[in-house]
C-alpha positions as a Markdown table, in Angstrom:
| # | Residue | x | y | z |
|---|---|---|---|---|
| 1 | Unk | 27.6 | -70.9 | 45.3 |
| 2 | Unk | 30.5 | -69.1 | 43.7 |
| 3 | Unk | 33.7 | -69.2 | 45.6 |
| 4 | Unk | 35.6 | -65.7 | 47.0 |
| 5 | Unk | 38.3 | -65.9 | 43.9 |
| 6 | Unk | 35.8 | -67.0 | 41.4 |
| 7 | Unk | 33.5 | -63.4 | 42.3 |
| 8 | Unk | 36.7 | -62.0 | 42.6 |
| 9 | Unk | 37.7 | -63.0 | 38.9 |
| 10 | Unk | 34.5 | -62.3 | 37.2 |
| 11 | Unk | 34.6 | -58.7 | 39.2 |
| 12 | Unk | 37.9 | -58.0 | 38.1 |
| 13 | Unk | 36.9 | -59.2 | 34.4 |
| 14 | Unk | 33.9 | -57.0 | 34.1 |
| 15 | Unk | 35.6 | -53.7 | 35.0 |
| 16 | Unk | 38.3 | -54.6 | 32.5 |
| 17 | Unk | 35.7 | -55.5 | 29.7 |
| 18 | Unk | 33.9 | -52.1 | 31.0 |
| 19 | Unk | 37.6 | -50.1 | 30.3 |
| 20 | Unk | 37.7 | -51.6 | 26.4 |
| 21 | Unk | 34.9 | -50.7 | 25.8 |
| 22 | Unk | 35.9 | -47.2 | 27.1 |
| 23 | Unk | 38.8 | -47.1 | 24.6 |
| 24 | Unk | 36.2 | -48.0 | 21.7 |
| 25 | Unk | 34.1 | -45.0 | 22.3 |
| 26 | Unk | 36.5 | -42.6 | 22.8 |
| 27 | Unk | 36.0 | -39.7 | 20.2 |
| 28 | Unk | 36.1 | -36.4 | 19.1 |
| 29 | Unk | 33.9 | -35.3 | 22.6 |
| 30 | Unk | 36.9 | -36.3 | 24.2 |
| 31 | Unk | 39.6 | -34.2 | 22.4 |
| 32 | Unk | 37.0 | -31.2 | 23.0 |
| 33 | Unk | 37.5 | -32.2 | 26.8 |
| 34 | Unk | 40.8 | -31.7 | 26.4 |
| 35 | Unk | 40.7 | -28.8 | 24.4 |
| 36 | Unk | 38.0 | -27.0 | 26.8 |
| 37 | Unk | 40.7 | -27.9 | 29.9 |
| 38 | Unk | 43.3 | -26.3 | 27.9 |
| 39 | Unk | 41.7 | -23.0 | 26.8 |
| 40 | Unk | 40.6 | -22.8 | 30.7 |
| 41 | Unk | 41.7 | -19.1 | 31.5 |
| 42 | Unk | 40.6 | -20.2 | 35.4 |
| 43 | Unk | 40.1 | -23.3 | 37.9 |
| 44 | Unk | 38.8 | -26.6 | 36.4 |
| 45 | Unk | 36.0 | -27.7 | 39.4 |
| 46 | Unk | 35.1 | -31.2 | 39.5 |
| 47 | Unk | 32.0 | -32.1 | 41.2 |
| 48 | Unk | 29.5 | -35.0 | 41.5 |
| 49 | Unk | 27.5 | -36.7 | 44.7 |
| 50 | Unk | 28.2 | -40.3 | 46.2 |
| 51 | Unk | 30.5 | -42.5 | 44.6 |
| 52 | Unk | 30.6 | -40.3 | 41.6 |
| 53 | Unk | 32.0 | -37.5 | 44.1 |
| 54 | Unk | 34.4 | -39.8 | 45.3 |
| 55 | Unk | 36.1 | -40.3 | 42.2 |
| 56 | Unk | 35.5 | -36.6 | 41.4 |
| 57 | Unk | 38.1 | -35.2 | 44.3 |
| 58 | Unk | 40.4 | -38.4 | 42.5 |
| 59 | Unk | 40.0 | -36.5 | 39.0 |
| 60 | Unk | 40.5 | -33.1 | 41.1 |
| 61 | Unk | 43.6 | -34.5 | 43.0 |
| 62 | Unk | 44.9 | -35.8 | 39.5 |
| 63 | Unk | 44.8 | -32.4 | 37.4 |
| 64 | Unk | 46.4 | -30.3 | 40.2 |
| 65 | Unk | 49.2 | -32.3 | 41.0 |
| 66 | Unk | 49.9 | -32.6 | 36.8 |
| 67 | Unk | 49.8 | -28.9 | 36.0 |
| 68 | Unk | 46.0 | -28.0 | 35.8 |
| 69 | Unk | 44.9 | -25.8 | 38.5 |
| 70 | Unk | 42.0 | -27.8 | 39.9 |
| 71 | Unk | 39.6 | -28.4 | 43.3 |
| 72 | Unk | 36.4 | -29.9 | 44.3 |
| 73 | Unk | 33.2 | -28.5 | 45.1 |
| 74 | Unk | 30.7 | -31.3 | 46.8 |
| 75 | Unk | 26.8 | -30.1 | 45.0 |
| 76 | Unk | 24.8 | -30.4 | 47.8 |
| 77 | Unk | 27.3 | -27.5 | 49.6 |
| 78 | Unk | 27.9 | -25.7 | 46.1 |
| 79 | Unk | 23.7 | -24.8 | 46.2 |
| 80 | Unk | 24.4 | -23.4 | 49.7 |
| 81 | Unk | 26.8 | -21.0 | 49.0 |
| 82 | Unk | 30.1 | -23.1 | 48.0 |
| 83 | Unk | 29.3 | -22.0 | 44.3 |
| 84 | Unk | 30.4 | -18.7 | 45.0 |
| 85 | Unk | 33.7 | -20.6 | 44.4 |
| 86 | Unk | 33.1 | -21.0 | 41.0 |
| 87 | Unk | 34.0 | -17.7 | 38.3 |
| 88 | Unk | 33.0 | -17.3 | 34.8 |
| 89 | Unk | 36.7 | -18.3 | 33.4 |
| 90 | Unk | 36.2 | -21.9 | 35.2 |
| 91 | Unk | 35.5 | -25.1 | 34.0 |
| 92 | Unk | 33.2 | -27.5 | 36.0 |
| 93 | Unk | 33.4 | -31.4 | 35.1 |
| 94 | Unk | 30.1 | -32.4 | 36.7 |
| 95 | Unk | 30.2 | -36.3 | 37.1 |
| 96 | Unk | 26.7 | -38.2 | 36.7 |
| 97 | Unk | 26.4 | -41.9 | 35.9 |
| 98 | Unk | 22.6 | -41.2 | 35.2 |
| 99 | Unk | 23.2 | -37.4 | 34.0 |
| 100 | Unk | 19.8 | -37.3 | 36.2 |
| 101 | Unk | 21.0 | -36.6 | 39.8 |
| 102 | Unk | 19.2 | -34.1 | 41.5 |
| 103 | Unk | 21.8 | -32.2 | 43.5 |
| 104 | Unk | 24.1 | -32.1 | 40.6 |
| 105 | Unk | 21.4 | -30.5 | 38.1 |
| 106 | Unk | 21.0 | -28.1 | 40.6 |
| 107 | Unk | 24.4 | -26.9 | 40.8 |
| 108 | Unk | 24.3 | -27.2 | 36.9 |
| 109 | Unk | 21.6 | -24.4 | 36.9 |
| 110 | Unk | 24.0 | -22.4 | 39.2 |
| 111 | Unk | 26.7 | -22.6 | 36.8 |
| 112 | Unk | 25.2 | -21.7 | 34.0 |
| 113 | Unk | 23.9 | -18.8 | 35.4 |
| 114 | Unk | 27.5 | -17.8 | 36.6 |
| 115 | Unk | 28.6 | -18.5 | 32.9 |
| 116 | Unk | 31.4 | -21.3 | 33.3 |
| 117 | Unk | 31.6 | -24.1 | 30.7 |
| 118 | Unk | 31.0 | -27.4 | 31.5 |
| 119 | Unk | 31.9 | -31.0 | 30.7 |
| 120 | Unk | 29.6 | -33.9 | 31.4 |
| 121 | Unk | 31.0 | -37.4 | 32.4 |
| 122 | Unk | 27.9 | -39.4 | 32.6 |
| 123 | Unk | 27.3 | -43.1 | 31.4 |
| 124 | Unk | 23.7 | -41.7 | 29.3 |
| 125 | Unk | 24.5 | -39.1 | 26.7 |
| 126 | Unk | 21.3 | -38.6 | 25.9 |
| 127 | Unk | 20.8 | -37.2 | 29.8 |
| 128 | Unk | 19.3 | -34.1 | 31.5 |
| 129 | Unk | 23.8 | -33.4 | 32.3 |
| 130 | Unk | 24.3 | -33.8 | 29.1 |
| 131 | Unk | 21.9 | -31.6 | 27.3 |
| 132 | Unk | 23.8 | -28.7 | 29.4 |
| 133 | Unk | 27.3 | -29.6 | 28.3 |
| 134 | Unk | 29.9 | -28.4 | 25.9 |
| 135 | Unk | 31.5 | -31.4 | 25.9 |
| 136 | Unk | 30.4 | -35.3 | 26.7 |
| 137 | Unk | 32.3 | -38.2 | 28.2 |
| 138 | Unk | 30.5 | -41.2 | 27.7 |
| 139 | Unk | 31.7 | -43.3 | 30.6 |
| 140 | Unk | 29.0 | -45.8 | 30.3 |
| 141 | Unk | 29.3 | -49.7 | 31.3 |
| 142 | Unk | 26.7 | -52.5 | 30.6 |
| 143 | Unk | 26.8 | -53.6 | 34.0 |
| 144 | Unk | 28.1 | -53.4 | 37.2 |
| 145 | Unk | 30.7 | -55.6 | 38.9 |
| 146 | Unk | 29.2 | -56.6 | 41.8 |
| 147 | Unk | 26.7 | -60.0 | 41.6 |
| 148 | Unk | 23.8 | -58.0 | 42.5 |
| 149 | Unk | 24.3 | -55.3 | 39.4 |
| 150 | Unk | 24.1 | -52.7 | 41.7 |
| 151 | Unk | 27.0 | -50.9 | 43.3 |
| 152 | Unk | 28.7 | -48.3 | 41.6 |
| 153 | Unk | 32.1 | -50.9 | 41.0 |
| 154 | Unk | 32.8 | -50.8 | 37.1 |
| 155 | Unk | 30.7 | -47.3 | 36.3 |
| 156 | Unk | 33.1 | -46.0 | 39.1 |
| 157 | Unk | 36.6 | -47.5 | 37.8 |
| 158 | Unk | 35.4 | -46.0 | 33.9 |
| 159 | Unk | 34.9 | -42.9 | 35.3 |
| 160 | Unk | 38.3 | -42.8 | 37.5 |
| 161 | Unk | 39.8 | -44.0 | 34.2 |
| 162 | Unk | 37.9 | -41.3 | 32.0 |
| 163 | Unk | 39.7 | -38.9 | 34.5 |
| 164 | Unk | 43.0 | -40.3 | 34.2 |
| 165 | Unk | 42.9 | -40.3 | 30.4 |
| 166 | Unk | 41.9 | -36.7 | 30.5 |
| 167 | Unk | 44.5 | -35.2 | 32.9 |
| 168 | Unk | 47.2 | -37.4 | 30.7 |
| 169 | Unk | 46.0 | -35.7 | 27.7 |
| 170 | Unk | 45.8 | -32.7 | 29.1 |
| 171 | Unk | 49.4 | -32.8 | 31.1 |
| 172 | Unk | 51.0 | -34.0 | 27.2 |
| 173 | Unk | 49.9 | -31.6 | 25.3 |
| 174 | Unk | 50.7 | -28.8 | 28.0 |
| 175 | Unk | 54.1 | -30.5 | 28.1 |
| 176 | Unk | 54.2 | -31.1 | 31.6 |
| 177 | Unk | 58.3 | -32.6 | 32.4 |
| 178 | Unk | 59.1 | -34.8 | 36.0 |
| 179 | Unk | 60.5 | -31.3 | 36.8 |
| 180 | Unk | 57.0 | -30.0 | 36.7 |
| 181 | Unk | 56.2 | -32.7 | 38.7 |
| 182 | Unk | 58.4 | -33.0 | 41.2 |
| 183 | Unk | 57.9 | -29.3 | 42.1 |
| 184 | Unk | 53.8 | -29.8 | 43.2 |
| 185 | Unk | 55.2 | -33.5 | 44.6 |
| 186 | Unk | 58.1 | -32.9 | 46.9 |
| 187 | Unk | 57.1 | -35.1 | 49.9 |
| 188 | Unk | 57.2 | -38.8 | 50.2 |
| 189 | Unk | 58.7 | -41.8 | 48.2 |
| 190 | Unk | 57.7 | -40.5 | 44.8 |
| 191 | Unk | 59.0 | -36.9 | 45.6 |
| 192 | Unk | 62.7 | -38.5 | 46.9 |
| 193 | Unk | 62.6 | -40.6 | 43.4 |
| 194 | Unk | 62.1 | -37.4 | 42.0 |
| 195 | Unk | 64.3 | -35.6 | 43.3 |
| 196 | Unk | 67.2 | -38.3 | 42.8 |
| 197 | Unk | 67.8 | -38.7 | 46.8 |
């Protein structure tokens, strides 16, 4: 039996082999990502169930403190009323691994009825999420990290990193400065860095 820093190795491994391969397929789908986040005239949503939504409030989290006016709506609330959050002039980055998940189609349908654009982060871009998308983020991975090939581990860190990629794009070409910054992050270590204390 494999010892704790030998999983630990080959778990760290995959998810790195899982983030070149990321880099590889990155393509013009992505710079329409960033170009639908830019022409944005209201709120980017970010939603997406389980692990997937975990990482989705990350992504939220990550535009909104970097200058892109962004919050989280969960799917299974959005189809009980929470969608009445979402306008016409918003974006929603729906967050699938399968593109197949129930709760998340359904607030799809919702969305498209209100008229907002949407981009699909989902690891099959041939996928129900996908069909409905203006834009596609393949965030794909052969496996999983874990030994049993099950737990979201490696889909989950490409899709945090799909994220990150986007609001960095995103926060460049809006020419976001550490002033920018420092006024949506005033509290804590990285606020008194900021602010030169």
């Amino acid at each position: 039996m494999a010892g704790a820093l030998d999983i630990a190795r080959q778990t760290l491994e995959i998810e790195i082999e899982s983030l070149r391969e990321l880099v590889a397929r990155l393509d013009e789908q992505f710079e329409k990502a960033v170009e639908l986040v830019m022409g944005c005239r209201g709120k980017v949503v970010v939603t997406g169930i389980g692990k997937s939504g975990h990482i989705g409030r990350k992504i939220a989290a990550t535009l909104a403190s970097t200058g892109t006016p962004a919050f989280f709506v969960h799917p299974a609330e959005g189809v009980h009323g929470d969608s009445g959050m979402i306008a016409r002039d918003d974006l929603v980055i729906a967050i699938s691994n399968s593109g197949e998940t129930v709760e998340v189609l359904a607030m799809i349908a919702i969305v498209k009825s209100i008229g907002a654009s949407i981009i699909a982060m989902t690891g099959r871009p041939g996928s129900t999420l996908a069909r409905h998308a203006a834009a596609v983020l393949n965030i794909g991975v052969r496996r999983e990290a874990d030994p049993l090939n099950l737990a979201p581990t490696a889909s989950a860190v490409a899709t945090l990193a799909m994220g990150d990629a986007l609001a960095s794009a995103v926060m460049a070409k809006k020419g976001f400065t550490k002033e920018d910054f420092a006024r949506f992050h005033p509290g804590g270590a990285l606020g008194e860095r900021l602010r030169g204390a």
